[in-house]
N, CA, C and O of each residue as an XYZ file, in Angstrom:
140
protein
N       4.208      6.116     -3.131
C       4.524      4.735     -3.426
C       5.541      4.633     -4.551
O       6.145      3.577     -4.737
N       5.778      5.891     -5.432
C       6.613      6.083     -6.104
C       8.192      5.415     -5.898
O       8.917      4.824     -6.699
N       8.392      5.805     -4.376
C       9.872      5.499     -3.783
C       9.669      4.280     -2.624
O       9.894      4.310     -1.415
N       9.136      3.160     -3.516
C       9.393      1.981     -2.354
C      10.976      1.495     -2.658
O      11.382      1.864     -3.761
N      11.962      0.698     -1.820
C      13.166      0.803     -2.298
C      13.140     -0.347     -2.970
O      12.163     -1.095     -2.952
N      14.424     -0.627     -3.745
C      14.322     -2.070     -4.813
C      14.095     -3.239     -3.991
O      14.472     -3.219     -2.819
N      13.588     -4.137     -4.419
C      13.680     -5.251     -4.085
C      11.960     -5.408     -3.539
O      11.464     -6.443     -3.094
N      11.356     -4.271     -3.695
C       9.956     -4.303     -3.416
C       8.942     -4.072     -4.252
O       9.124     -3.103     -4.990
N       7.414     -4.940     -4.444
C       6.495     -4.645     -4.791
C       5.617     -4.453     -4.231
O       5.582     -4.879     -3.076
N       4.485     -3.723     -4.765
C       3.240     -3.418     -3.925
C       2.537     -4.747     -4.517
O       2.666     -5.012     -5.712
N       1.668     -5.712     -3.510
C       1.154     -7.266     -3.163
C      -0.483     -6.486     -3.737
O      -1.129     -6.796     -4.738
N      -0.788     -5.465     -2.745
C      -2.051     -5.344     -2.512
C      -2.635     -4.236     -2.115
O      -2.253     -3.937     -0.984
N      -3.539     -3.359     -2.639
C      -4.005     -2.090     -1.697
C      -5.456     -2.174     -1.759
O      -6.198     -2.224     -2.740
N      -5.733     -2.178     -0.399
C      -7.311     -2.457      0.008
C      -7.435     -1.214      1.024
O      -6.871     -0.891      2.070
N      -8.605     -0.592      0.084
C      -9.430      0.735      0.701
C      -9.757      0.601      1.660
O     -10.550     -0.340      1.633
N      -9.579      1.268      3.386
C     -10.233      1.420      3.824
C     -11.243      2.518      4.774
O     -10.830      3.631      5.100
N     -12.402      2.082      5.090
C     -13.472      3.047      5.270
C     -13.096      3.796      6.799
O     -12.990      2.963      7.700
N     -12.940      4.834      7.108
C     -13.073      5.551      8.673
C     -13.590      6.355      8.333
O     -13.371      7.084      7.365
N     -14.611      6.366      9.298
C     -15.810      7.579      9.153
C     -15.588      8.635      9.879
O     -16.137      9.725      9.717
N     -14.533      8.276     10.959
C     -14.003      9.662     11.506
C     -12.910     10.587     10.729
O     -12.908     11.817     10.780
N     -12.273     10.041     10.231
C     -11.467     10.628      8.756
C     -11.633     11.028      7.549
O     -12.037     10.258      6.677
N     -11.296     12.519      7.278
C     -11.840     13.153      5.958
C     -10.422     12.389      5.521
O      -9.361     12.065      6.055
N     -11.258     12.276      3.823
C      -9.908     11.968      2.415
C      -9.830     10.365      2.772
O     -10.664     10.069      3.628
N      -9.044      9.282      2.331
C      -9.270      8.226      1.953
C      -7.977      8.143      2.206
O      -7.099      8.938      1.870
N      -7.791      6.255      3.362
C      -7.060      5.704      3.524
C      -6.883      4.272      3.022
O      -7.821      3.522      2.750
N      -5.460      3.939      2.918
C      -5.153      2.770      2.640
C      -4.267      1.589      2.932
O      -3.138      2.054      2.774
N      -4.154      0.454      3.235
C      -3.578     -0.546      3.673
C      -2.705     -0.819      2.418
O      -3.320     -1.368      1.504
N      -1.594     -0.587      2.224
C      -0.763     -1.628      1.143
C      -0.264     -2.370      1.654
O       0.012     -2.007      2.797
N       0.120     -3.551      1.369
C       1.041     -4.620      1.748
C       1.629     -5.126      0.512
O       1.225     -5.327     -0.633
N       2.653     -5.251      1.105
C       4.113     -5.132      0.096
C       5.144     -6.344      0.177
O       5.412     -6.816      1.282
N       5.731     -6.856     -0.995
C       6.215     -8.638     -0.795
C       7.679     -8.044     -1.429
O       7.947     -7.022     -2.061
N       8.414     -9.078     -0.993
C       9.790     -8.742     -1.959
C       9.864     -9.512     -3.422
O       9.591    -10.684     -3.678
N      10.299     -8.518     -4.242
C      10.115     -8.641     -5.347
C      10.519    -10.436     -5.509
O      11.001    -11.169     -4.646
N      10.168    -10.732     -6.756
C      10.493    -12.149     -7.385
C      12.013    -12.578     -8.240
O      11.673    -12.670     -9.419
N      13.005    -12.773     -8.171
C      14.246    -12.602     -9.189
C      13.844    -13.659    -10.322
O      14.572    -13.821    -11.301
């Protein structure tokens, strides 16, 4: 998330659970930045 390109922020990151998946996933959603 280091290299989102300019003009972007990260809005939101909500954990989510899969029980068929080892290690931990996530939903970000991302807005364009504010000037």
């Amino acid at each position: 998330m280091a290299n989102l390109p300019e003009g972007v922020v990260i809005k939101e990151v909500v954990e989510l659970h899969v029980p068929q998946l080892e290690g931990e996933r996530h939903l970000v959603v991302i807005q364009p930045k504010m000037i």
